[in-house]
C-alpha positions as CSV (number, residue, x, y, z in Angstrom):
1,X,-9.6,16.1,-12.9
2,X,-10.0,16.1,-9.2
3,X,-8.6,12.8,-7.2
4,X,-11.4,11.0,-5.4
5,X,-10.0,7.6,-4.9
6,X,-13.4,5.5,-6.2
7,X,-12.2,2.9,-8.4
8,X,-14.3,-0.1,-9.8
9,X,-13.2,-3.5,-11.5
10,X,-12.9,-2.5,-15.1
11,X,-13.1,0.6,-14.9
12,X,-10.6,3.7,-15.4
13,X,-7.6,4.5,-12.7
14,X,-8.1,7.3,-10.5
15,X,-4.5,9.5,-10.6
16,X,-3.7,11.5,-7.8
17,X,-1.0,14.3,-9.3
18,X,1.0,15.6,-7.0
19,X,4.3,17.8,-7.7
20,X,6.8,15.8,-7.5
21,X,4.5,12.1,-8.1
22,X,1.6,10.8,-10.0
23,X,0.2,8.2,-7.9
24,X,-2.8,5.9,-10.3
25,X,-5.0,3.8,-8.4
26,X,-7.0,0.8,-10.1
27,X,-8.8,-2.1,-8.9
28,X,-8.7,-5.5,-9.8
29,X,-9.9,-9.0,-9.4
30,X,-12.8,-10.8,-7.4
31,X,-11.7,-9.2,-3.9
32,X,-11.7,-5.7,-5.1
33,X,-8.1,-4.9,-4.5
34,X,-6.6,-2.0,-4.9
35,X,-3.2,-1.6,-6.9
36,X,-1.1,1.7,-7.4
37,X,1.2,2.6,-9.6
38,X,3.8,5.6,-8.8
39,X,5.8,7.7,-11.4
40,X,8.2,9.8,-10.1
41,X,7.4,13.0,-12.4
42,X,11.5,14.0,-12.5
43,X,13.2,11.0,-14.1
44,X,10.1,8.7,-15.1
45,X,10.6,6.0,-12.7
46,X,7.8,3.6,-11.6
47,X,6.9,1.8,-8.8
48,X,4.1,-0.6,-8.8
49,X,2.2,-1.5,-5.1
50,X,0.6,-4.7,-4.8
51,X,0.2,-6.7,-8.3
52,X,-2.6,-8.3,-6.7
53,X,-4.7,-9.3,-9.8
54,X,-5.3,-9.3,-13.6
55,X,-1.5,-8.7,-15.1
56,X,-3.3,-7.3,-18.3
57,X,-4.8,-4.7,-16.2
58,X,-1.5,-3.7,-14.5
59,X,0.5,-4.2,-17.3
60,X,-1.6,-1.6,-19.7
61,X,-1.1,0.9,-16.7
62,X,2.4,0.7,-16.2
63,X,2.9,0.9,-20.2
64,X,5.9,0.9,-22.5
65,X,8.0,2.9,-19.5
66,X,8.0,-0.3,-17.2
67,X,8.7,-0.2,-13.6
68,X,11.9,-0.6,-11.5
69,X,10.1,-2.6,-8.5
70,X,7.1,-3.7,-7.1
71,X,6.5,-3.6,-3.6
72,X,4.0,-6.4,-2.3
73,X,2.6,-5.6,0.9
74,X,1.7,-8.8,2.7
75,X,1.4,-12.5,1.6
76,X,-2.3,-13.1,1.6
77,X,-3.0,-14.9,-1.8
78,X,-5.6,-11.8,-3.1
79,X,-2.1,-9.2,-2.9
80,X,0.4,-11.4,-5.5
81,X,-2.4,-13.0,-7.7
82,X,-0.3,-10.7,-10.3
83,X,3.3,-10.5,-9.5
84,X,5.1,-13.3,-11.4
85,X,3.4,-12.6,-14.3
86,X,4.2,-9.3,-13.8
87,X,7.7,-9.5,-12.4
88,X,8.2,-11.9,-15.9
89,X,7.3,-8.8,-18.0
90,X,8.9,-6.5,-16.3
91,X,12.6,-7.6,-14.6
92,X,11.1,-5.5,-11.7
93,X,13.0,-5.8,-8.3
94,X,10.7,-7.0,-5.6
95,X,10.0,-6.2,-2.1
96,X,8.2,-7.4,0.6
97,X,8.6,-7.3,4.5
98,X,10.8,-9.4,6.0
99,X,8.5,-11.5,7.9
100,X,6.1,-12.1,5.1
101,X,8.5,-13.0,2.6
102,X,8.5,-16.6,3.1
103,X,4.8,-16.4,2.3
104,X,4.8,-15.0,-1.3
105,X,5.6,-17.8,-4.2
106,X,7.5,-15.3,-6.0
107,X,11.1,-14.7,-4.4
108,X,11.6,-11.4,-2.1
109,X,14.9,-9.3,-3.5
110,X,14.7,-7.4,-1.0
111,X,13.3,-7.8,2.7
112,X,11.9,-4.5,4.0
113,X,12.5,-3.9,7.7
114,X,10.5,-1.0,9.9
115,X,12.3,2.2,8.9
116,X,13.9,1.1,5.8
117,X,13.7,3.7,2.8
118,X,12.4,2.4,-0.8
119,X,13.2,5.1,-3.5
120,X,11.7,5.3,-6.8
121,X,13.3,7.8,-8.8
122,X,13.7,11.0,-6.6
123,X,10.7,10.2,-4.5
124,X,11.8,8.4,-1.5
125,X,8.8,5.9,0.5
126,X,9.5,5.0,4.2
127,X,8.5,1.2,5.8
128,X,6.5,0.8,8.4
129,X,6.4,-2.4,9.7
130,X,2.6,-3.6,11.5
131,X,1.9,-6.5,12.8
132,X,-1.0,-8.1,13.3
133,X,-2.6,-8.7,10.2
134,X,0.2,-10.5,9.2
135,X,3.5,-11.1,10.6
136,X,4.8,-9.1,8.1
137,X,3.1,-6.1,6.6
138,X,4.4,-3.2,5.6
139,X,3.0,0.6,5.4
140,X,4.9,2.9,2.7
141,X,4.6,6.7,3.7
142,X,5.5,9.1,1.3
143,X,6.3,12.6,3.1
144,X,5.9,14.8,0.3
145,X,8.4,18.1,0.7
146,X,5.2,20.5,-0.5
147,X,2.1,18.7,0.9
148,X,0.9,16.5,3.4
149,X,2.4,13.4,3.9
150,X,0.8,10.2,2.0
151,X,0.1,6.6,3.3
152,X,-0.3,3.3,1.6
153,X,-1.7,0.7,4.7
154,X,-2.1,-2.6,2.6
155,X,-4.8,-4.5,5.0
156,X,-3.8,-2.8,7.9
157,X,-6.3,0.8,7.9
158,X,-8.8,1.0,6.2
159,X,-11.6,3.9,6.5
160,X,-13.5,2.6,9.3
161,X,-11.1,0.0,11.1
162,X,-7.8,-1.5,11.3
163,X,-7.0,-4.6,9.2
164,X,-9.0,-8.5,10.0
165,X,-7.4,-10.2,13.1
166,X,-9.7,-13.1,12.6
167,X,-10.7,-12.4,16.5
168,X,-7.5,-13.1,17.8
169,X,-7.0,-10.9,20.3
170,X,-3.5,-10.7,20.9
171,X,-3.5,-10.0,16.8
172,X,-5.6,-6.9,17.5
173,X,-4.1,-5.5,19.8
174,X,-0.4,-5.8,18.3
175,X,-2.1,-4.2,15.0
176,X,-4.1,-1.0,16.7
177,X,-0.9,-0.3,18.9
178,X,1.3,-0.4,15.9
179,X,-1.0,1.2,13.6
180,X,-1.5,3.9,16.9
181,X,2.2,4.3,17.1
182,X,3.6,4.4,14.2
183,X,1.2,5.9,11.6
184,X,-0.6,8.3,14.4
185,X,1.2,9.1,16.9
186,X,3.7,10.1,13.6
187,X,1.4,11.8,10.7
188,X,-0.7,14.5,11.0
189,X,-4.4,14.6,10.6
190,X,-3.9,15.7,6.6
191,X,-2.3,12.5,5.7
192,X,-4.2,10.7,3.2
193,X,-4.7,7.5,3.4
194,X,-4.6,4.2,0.5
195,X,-6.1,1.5,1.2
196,X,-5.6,-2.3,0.0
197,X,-9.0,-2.6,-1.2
198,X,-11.8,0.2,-1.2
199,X,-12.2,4.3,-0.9
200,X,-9.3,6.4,0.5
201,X,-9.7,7.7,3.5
202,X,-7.3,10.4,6.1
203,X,-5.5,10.2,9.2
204,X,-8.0,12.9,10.6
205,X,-10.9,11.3,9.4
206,X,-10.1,8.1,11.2
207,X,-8.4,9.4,14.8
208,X,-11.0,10.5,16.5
209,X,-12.7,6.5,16.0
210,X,-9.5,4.8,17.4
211,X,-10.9,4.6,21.4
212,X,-13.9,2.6,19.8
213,X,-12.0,0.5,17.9
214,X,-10.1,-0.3,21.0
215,X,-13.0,-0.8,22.5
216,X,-15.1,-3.2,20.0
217,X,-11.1,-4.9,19.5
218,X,-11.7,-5.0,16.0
């Protein structure tokens, strides 16, 4: 089956299979949130990204296997709705960026700084630390050694825009120059992109909008 990315509430994931990792995509609970779940295909190891809602959901996906972590991307309430029920079920290790931490109920094991590597299995995920959003969020880019690269952006990209500064302008402008910077200015135009909540989008797809997002300073 060919990846698109559509999810609904309910309904089946969407699994991305690439060589070296399966990446499933579901959604879940009353803001639409996007959850993924990566396997690396060599040892078996799981990952889960944002246990934002419905546990039962989550938990069906990640299956008997479990996961070794689960990587929260910022503390808005509609991202963690999940995770202690989750982390319960699972002894999974979590993460979180360091400057968000302080913000999700369910303790941080370990606080994610820009640059820092998170491995699952053999697949290795690079931070990227935005702010704006949040204080805190964090980016994970997968550079895949026989592809393009991948990019999961929490609430900070989304096809269409950057992440909601609640029209604070100093916010906005500290989120489009990260996101500008560091996913950019550093990924080429291939690199697709996974959203916090909604369709998947690319790099290339969204670069040549970035002057009028300047512009519109949202």
């Amino acid at each position: 089956m060919t990846y698109s990315g559509a999810v609904k509430i309910d309904g089946p994931a969407d699994v991305h299979e690439l060589t070296d990792l399966m990446i499933s995509k579901v959604a879940v609970g009353p803001m639409n949130n996007n959850a993924y779940l990566l396997r690396c295909r060599a040892t078996g190891q799981q990952l889960l990204i944002d246990a934002a809602n419905d546990a039962a959901t989550l938990l069906t996906l990640i299956g008997d296997d479990g996961i070794a972590s689960v990587v929260t991307t910022h503390r808005h309430g509609d991202h963690w709705q999940a995770l202690a029920e989750v982390v319960a079920a699972t002894g999974a290790v979590t993460y979180a960026g360091r400057y968000d931490a302080e913000g999700i109920p369910v303790p941080t094991e370990v606080l994610v700084e820009d640059g820092d590597t998170i491995r699952v299995g053999r697949i290795e995920l690079t931070a990227r630390h935005l702010v704006g959003h949040t204080p805190g969020s964090i980016a994970l880019v997968y550079d895949d050694p026989h592809g393009h690269p991948h990019l999961f952006t929490g609430d900070c990209l989304f096809p269409g825009g950057v992440g909601n500064t609640h029209q604070d302008p100093a916010a906005f402008a500290s989120l489009i120059a990260d996101v500008e910077t560091k996913l950019f200015d550093r990924l080429p135009d291939e690199t697709w992109v996974y959203p916090g909540h909604g369709d998947d989008t690319t790099l290339g797809a969204e670069r040549p909008q970035l002057p009028a997002w300047r512009e519109r300073g949202w």
